[in-house]
C-alpha positions as CSV (number, residue, x, y, z in Angstrom):
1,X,-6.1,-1.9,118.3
2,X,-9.2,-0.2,118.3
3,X,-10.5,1.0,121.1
4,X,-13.8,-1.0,120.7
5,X,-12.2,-4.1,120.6
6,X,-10.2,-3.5,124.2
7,X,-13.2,-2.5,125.8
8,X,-14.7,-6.0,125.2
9,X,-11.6,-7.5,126.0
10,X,-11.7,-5.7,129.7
11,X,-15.2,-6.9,130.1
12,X,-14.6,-10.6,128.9
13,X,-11.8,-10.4,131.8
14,X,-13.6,-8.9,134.1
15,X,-16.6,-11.8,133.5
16,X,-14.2,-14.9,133.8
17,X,-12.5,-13.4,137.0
18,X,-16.5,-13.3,138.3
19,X,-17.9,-16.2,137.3
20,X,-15.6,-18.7,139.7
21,X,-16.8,-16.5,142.9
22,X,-20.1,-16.6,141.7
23,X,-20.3,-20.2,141.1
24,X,-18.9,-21.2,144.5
25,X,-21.1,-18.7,146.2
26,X,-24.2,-20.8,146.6
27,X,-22.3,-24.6,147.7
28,X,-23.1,-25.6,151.3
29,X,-20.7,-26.8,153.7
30,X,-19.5,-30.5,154.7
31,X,-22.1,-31.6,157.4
32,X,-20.8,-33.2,160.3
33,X,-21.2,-37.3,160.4
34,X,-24.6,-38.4,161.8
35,X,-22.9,-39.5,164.9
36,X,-20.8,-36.1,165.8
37,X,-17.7,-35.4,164.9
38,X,-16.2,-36.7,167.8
39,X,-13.0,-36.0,169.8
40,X,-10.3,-36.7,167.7
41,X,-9.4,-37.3,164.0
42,X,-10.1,-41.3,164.4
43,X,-13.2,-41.0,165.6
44,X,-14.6,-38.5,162.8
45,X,-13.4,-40.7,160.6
46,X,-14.6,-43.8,161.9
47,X,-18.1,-41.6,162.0
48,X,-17.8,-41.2,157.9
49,X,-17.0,-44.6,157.9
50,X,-20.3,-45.5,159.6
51,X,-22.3,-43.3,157.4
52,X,-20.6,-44.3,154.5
53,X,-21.4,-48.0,155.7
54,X,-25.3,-47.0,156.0
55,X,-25.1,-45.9,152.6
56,X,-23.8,-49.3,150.9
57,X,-26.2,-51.0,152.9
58,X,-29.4,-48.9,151.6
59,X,-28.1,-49.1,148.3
60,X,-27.7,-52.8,148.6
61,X,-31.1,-53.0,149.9
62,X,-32.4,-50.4,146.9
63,X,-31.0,-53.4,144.6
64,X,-32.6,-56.3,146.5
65,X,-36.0,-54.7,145.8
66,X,-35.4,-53.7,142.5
67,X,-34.2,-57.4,141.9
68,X,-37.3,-59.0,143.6
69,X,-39.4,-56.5,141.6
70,X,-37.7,-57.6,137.8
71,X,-38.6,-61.2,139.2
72,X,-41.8,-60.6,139.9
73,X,-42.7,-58.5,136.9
74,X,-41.6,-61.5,135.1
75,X,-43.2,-64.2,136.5
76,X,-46.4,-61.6,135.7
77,X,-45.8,-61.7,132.2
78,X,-45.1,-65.2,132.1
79,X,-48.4,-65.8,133.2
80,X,-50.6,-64.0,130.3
81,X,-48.1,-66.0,128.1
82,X,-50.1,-69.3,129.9
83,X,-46.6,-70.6,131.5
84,X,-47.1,-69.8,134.9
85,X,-50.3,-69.7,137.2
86,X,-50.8,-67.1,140.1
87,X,-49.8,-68.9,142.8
88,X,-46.5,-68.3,141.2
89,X,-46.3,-64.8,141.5
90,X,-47.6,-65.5,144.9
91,X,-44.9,-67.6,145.9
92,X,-42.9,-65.5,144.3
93,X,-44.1,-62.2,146.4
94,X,-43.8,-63.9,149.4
95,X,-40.2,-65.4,149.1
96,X,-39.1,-61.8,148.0
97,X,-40.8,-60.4,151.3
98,X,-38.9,-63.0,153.7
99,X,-35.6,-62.2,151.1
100,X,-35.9,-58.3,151.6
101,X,-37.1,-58.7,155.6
102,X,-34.1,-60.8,156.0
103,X,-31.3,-58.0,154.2
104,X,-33.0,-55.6,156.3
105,X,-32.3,-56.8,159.5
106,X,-28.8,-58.1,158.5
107,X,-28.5,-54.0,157.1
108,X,-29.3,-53.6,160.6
109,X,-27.3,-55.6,163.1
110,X,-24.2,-54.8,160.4
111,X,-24.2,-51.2,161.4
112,X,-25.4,-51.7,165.1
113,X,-21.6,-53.9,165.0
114,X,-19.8,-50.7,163.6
């Protein structure tokens, strides 16, 4: 073999053998739940569990708005098209207010209970 040919062969090692340190290098670490880790195993868990909780509800919420939003744009175009008036999109705006007000505070008292 010549000898060219096993000098890239040492190098292609040598770069594979790198590259997994290299990539792991800049990965942070696990961050502790946002209320402590606590004293025991149960608790931390029940801590990611909480956070984990807050998460479903702010991606609930997320879809809420983006739901009352699709409505609304909606009811907008409908209204150029002359089959809705603006006290539509009025009505509309307000009921999604009162709709989004309302998951919020159930988002709320729902992780107060946990």
């Amino acid at each position: 073999m010549p000898k060219k040919t096993k000098t890239l062969r040492h190098v292609a090692i040598a770069v594979a053998l790198a590259v997994p340190q290299l990539t792991f290098a800049a990965l942070p670490q696990a961050q502790a739940p946002s209320r402590g880790e606590g004293t025991n195993i149960i608790q931390t868990l029940q801590n990611y569990g909480y956070d984990g909780a807050m998460l479903l509800a702010l991606l609930l919420l997320a879809a809420m708005f983006l739901g009352v939003a699709a409505h609304a744009y909606g009811v907008y175009h409908e209204i150029h098209e002359g089959k809705k008036k603006w006290r539509d999109l009025g009505a509309t705006a307000a009921v999604g207010v009162c709709i989004i007000g309302v998951g919020i505070f159930l988002a709320t008292r729902a992780t107060n209970i946990l």
